[in-house]
C-alpha positions in Angstrom: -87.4 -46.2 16.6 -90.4 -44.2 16.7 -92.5 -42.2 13.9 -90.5 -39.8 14.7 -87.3 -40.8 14.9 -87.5 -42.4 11.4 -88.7 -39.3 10.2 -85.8 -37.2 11.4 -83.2 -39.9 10.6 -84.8 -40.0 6.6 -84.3 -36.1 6.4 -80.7 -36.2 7.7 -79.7 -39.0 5.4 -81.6 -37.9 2.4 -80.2 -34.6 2.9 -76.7 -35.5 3.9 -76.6 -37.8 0.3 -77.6 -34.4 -1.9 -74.8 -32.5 -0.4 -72.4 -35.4 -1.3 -73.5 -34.6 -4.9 -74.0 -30.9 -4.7 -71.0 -29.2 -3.2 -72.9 -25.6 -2.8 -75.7 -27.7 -0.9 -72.9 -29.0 1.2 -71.5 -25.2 1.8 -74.6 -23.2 2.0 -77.4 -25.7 3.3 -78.0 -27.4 7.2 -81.1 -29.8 7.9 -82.2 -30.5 11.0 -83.9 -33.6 11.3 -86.5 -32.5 14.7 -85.7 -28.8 15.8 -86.7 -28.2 19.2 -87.3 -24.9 19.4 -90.8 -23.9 21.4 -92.7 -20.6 22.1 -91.3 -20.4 25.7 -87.9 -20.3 24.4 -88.5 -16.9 22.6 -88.7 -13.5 24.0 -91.7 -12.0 23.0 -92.4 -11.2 19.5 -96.0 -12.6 20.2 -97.5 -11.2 16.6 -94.9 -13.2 14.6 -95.5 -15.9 16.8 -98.9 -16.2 16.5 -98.2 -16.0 12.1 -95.9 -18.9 13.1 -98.5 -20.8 14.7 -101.5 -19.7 11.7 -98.9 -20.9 9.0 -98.0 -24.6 11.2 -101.6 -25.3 10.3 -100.7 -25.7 6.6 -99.3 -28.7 7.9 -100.9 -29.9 10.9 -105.0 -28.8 9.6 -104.7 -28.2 6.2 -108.6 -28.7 6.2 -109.0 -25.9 8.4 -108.2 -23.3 5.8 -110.9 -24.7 3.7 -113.2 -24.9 6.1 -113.4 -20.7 6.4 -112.8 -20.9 2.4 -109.6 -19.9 1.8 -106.3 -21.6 1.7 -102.4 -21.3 3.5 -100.0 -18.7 1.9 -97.3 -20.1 -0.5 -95.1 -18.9 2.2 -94.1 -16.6 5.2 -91.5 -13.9 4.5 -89.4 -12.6 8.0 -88.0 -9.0 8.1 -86.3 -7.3 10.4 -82.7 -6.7 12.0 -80.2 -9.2 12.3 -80.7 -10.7 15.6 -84.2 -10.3 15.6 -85.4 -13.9 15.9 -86.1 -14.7 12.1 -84.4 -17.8 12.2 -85.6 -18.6 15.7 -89.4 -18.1 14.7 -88.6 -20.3 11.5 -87.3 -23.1 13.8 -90.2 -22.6 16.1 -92.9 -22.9 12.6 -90.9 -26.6 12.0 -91.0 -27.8 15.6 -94.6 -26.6 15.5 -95.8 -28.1 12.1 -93.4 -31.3 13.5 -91.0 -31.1 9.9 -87.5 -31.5 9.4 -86.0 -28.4 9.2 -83.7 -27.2 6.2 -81.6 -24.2 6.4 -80.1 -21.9 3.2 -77.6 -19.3 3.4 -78.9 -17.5 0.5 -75.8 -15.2 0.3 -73.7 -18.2 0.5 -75.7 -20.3 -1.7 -75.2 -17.2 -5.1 -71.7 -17.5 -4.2 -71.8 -21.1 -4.8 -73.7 -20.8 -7.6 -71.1 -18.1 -9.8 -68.6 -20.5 -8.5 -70.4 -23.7 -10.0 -72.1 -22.3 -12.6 -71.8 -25.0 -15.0 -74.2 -27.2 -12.2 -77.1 -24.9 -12.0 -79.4 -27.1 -13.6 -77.8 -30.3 -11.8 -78.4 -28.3 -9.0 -82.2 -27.7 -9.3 -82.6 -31.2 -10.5 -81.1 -32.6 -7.5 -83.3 -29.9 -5.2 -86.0 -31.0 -6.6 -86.0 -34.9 -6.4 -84.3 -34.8 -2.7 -87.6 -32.8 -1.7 -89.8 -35.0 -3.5 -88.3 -37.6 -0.8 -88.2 -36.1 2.1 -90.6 -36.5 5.3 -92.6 -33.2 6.1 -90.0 -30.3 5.9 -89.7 -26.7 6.2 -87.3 -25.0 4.0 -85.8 -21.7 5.6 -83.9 -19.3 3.2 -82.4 -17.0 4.9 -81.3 -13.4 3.9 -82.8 -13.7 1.1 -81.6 -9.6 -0.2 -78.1 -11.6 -1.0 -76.4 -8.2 -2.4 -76.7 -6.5 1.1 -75.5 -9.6 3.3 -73.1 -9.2 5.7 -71.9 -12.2 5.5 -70.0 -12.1 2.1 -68.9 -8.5 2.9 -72.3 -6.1 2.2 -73.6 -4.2 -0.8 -71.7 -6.6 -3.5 -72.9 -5.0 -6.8 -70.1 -6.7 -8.7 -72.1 -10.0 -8.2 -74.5 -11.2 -11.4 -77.6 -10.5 -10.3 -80.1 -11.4 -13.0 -79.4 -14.8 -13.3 -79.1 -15.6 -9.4 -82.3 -14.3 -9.5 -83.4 -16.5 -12.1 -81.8 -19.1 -9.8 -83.2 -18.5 -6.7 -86.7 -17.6 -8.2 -86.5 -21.1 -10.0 -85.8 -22.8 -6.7 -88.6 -21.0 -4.8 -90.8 -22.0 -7.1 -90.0 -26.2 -7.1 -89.9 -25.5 -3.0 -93.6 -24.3 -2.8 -94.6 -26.5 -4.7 -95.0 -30.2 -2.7 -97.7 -30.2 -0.2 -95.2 -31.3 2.7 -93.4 -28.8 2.1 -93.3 -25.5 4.0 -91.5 -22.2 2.9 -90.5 -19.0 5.2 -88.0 -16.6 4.3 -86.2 -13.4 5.9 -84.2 -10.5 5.0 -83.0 -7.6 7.0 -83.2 -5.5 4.2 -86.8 -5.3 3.4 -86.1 -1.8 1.6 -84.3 -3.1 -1.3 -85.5 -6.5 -1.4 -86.4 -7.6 -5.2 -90.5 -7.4 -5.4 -89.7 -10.6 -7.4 -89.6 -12.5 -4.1 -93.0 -11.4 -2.2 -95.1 -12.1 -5.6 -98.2 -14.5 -5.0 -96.8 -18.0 -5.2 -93.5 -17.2 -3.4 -93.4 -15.4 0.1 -96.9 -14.1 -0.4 -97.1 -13.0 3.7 -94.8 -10.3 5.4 -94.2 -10.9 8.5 -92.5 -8.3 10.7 -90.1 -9.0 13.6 -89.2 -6.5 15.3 -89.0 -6.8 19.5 -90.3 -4.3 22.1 -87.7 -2.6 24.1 -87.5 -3.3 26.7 -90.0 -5.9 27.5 -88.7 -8.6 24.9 -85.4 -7.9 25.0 -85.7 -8.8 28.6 -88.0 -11.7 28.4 -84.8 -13.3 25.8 -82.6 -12.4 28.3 -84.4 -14.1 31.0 -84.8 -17.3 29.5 -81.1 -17.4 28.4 -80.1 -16.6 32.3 -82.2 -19.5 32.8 -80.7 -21.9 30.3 -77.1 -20.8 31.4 -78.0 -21.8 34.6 -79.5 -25.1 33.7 -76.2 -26.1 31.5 -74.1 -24.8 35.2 -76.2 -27.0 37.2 -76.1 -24.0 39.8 -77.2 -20.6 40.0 -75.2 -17.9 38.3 -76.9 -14.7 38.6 -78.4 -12.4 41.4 -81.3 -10.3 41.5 -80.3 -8.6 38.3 -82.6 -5.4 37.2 -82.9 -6.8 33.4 -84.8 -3.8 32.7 -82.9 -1.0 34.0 -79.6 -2.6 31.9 -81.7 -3.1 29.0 -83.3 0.7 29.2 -80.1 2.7 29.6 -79.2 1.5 26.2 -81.1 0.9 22.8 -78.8 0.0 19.9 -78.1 -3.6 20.6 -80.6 -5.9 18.7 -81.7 -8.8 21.1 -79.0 -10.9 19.6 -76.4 -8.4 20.4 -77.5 -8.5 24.4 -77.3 -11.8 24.4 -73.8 -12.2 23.7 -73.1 -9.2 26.0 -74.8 -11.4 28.6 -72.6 -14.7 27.3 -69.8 -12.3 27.3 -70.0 -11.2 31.5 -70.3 -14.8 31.8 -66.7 -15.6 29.8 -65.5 -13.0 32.1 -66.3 -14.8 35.1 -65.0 -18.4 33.6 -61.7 -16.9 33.1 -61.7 -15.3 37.1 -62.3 -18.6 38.4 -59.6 -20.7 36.0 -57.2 -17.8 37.4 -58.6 -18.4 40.5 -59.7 -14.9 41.2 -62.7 -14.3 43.4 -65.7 -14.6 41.5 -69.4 -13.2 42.5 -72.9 -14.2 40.6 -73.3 -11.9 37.9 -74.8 -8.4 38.8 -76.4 -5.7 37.2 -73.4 -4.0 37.5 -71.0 -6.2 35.4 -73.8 -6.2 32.8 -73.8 -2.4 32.7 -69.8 -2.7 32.9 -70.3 -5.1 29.8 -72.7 -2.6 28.0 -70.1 0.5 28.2 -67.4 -1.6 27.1 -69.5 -2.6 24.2 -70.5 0.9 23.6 -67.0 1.9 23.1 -65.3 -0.9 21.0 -68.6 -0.4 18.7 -68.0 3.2 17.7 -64.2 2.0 16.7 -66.1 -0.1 14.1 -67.7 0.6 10.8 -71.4 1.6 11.1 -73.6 -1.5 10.2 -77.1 -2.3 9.9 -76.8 -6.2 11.1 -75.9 -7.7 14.4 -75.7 -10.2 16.2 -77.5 -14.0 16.3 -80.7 -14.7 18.4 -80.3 -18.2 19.4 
């Protein structure tokens, strides 16, 4: 095996051994041991990008920041909607600085916590020496304004807040603190997000993602028409007008139009396993797609999040 290779297989296993130990690592954490994710594969966003690529250098030229007399921030804080990109950008920082890549569920993880309460300092022992050991790694945590999260059902003010703060501030701090270790972070709820977490020390630089409509909406799109065409081995689309579809309507987040793209495409999977006839995807099933979205959405509850940019 190569450098690395033995890098990537060290993280996994290191990694994969704590969450034997830890059952809210095992529920709330991923690693990655080589992400893969390069500047080509996003749709615009080029000011994040280019704090992506200033913040790689912690890593990669350390020396550089010294040599203009300053130093890296602790860490790189991601806001913006759900589907934005956050986590995309954070792979993109790993592949960049060449780290493993490990991912927290932040919401997921407090749960954890109330549930294993007991462990909390087990826990932050365990953090801490499994980082001590790892290769060059970049630890993610994302959705950091836990109480707002979609994922364990929005605005939970029945959960214990002060001491999952304590928690989380305790394990910021032992993350920031190796040298080959790099911290981002992300919320889409900058508004109420506890000024505890953007003090100097802990995600020190803001970062905002937020993608031009239409131009890097349809840049993402573009390059997932691409990719769906590469895993089909054939083409699958026709001259679609990206930017007319994308233009007539403004809510979706760029996650959100992906799936609506990934969604005309299910449509077509089924026509052909019924054996229906079946055309490339047009700008007309997209727009078809788009109404159909419009109307199942406002038989839903309002909600600031979306979808998943990946």
């Amino acid at each position: 095996m190569n450098d690395a290779e033995i890098r990537q297989e060290k993280a996994q296993n290191l990694w994969t051994s704590a969450a034997r130990k830890m059952p809210p690592l095992a529920k709330a954490t991923e690693v990655l041991g080589s992400p893969d994710v390069h500047g080509d594969q996003i749709g615009g966003l080029e000011e994040a990008q280019e704090e992506v690529l200033t913040y790689a250098c912690a890593m990669t030229n350390r020396d550089v920041y010294e040599q203009w007399g300053t130093f890296p921030p602790s860490g790189l804080l991601l806001i913006g909607q759900a589907g934005a990109g956050k986590t995309l950008l954070a792979k993109a920082l790993a592949t960049r600085a060449e780290t493993a890549f490990v991912h927290v569920r932040v919401p997921r993880l407090a749960l954890e916590v109330i549930h294993h309460g007991g462990k909390v300092g087990e826990l932050l022992e365990t953090w801490t020496q499994t980082l001590s050991e790892m290769p060059p790694t970049t630890v993610y945590f994302h959705e950091l304004e836990f109480m707002q999260a979609e994922e364990i059902g929005g605005q939970r003010n029945d959960l214990p807040f002060g001491p999952i703060m304590d928690f989380l501030g305790e394990l910021t701090d032992r993350t920031v603190e190796p040298e080959h270790v790099l911290l981002a972070g992300s919320t889409s709820h900058p508004d109420t997000l506890r000024p505890a977490f953007v003090q100097p020390g802990r995600f020190e630089r803001v970062v905002e993602v937020t993608p031009q409509v239409p131009d890097d909406i349809v840049a993402a799109l573009q390059i997932h028409a691409r990719a769906a065409e590469k895993r089909a081995g054939k083409t699958l689309f026709e001259a679609v007008d990206w930017r007319d579809v994308v233009s007539r309507f403004r809510d979706p987040t760029t996650g959100d139009w992906i799936h609506l793209m990934h969604s005309v495409l299910r449509r077509k999977a089924r026509c052909e396993t019924a054996e229906e006839p079946v055309a490339l995807v047009s700008t007309s099933d997209l727009l078809s797609e788009v109404e159909l979205y419009r109307r199942t959405r406002r038989r839903l509850p309002q909600r600031a999040t979306a979808g998943t940019y990946l």
